[in-house]
Backbone as CSV, one residue per row, in Angstrom:
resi,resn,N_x,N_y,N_z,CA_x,CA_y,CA_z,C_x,C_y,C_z
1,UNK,34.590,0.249,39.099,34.555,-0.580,40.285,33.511,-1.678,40.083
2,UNK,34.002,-2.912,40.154,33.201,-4.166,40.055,32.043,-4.070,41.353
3,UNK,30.534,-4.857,41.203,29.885,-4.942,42.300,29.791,-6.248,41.962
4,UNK,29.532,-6.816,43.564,29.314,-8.077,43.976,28.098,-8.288,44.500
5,UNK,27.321,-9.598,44.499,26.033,-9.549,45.446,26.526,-10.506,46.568
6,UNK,25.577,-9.823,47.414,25.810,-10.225,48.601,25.611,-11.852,48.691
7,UNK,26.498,-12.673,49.979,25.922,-14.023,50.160,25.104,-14.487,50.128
8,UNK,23.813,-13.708,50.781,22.849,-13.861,51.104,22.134,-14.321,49.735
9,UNK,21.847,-13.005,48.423,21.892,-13.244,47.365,21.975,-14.577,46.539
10,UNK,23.640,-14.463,46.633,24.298,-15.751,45.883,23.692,-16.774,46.520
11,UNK,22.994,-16.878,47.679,22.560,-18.243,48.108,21.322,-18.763,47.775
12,UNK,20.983,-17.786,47.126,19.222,-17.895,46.947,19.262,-18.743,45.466
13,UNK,18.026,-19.706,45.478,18.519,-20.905,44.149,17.432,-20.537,43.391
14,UNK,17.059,-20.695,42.489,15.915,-20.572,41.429,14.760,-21.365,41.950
15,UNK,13.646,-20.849,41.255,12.112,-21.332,41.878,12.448,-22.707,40.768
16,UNK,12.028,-23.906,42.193,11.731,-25.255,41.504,10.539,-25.073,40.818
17,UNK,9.219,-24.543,41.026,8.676,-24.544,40.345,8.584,-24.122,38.252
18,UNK,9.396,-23.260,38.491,9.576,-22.661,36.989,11.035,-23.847,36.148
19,UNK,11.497,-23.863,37.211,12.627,-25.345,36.489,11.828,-26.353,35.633
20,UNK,10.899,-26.896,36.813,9.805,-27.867,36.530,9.392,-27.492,34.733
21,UNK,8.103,-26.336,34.953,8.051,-25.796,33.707,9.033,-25.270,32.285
22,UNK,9.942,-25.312,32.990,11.369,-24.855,31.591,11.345,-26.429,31.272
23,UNK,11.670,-27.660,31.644,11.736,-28.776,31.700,10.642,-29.394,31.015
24,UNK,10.051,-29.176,31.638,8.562,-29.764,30.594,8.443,-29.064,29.087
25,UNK,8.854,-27.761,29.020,8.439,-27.267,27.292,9.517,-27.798,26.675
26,UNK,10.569,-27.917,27.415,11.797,-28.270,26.555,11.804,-29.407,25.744
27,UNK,11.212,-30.827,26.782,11.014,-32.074,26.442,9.708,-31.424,25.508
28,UNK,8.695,-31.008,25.452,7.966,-30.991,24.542,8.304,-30.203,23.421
29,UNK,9.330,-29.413,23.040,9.333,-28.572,21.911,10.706,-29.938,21.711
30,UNK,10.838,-30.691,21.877,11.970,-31.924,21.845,11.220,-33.508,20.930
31,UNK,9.859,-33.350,21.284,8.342,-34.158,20.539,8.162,-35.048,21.693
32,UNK,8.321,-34.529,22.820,7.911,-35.843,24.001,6.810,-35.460,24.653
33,UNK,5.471,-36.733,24.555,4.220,-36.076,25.144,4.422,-36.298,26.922
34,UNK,4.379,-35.099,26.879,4.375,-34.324,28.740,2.997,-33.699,29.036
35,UNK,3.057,-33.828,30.050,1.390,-33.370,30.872,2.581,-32.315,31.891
36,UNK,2.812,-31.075,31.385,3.029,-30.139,32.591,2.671,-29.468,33.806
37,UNK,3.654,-30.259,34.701,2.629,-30.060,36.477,3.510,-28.703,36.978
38,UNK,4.061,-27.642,36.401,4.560,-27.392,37.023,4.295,-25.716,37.066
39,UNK,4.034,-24.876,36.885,3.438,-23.417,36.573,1.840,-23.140,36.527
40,UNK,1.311,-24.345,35.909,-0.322,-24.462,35.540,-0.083,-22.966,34.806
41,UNK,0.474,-22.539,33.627,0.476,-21.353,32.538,-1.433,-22.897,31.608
42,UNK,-1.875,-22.027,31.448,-3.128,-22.554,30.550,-2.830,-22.830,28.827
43,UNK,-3.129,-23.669,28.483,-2.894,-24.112,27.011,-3.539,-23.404,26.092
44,UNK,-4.443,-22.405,26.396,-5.236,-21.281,25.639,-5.092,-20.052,25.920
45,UNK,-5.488,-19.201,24.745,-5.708,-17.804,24.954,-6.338,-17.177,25.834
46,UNK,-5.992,-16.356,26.399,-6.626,-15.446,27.404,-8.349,-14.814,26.606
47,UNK,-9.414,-15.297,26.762,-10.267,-14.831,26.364,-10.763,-13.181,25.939
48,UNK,-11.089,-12.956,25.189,-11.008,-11.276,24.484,-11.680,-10.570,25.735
49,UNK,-12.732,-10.977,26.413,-13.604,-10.276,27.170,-12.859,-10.359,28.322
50,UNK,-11.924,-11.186,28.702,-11.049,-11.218,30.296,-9.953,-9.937,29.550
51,UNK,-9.600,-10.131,28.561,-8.061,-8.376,28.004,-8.766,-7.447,28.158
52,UNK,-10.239,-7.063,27.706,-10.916,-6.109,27.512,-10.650,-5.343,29.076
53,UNK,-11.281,-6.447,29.751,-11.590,-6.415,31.570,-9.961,-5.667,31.951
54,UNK,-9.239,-6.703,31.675,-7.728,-6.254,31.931,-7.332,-4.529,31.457
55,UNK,-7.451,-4.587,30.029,-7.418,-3.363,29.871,-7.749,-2.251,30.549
56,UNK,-9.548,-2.255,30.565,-10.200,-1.135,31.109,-9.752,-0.834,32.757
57,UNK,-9.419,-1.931,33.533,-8.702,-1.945,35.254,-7.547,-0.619,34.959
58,UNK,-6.580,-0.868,33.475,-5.396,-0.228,33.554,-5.682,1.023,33.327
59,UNK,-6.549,1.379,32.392,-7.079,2.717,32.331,-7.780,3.679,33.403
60,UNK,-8.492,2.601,34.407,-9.190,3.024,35.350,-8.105,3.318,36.473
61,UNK,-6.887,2.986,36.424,-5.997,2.676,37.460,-5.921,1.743,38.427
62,UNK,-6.439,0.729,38.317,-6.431,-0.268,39.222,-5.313,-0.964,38.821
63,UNK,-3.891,-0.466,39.242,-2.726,-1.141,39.025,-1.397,-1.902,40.236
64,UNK,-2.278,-1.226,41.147,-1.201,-1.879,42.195,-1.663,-3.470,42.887
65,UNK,-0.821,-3.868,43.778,-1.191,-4.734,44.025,-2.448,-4.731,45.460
66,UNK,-3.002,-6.476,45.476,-4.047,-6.185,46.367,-3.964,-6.975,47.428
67,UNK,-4.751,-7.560,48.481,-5.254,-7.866,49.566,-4.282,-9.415,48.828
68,UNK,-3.799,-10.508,49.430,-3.636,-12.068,48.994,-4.677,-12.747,48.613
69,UNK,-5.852,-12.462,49.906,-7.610,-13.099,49.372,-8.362,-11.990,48.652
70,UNK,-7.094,-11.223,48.200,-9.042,-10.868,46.701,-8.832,-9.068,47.255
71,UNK,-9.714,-8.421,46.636,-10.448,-7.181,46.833,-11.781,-7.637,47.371
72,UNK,-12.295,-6.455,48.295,-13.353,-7.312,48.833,-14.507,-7.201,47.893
73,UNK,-14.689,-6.264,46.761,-15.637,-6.504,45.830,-15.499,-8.368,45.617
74,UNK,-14.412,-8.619,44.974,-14.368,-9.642,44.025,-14.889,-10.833,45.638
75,UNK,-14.764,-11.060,46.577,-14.706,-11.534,47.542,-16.606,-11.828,48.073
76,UNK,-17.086,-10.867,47.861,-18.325,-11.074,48.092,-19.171,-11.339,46.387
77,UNK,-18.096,-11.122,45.777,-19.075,-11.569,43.890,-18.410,-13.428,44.235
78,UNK,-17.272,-13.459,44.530,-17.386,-15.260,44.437,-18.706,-15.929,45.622
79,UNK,-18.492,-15.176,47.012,-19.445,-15.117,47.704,-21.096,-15.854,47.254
80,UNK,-21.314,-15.016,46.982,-22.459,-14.231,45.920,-23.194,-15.244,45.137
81,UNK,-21.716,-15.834,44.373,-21.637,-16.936,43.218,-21.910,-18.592,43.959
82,UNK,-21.794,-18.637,44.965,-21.628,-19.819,45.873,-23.437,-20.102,46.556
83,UNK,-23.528,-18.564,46.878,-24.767,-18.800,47.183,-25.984,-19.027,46.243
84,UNK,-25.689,-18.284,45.199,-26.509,-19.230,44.191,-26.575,-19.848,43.664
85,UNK,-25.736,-20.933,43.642,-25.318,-21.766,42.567,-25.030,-23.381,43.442
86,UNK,-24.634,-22.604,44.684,-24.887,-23.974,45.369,-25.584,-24.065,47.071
87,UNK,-26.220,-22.695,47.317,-26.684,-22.543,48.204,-26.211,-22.489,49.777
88,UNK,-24.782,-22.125,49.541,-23.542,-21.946,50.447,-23.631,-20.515,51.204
């Protein structure tokens, strides 16, 4: 028995944003210099000490998702960071 998706489904269109970005690598793996506005993915490696960080969260279990503004640790460390740095 065949399944179908629903209308609702079928109506839903792809994120402009990631078009944007498919579009931009394309023209650039094509040799056209592009400034990509569209994902902000970073032109560098993820730094060893941010995987490490990553890692050890997964081991520790910190795997689900969180709050939209932050965990409130991380929330009072930007906090934190504001007040010393610019006296906020």
């Amino acid at each position: 028995m065949a399944r179908t998706c629903s209308s609702i489904v079928q109506a839903v269109h792809g994120s402009s944003t990631v078009a944007i970005s498919d579009r931009a690598r394309q023209l650039q793996q094509e040799g056209v210099n592009v400034i990509n506005l569209g994902s902000g993915d970073p032109d560098f490696s993820t730094p060893s000490y941010i995987q490490e960080a990553g890692i050890q969260a997964i081991h520790d279990g910190f795997t689900h998702y969180v709050d939209s503004k932050g965990t409130p640790q991380l929330r009072k460390s930007i906090a934190a960071k504001y007040e010393h740095e610019q006296g906020l």
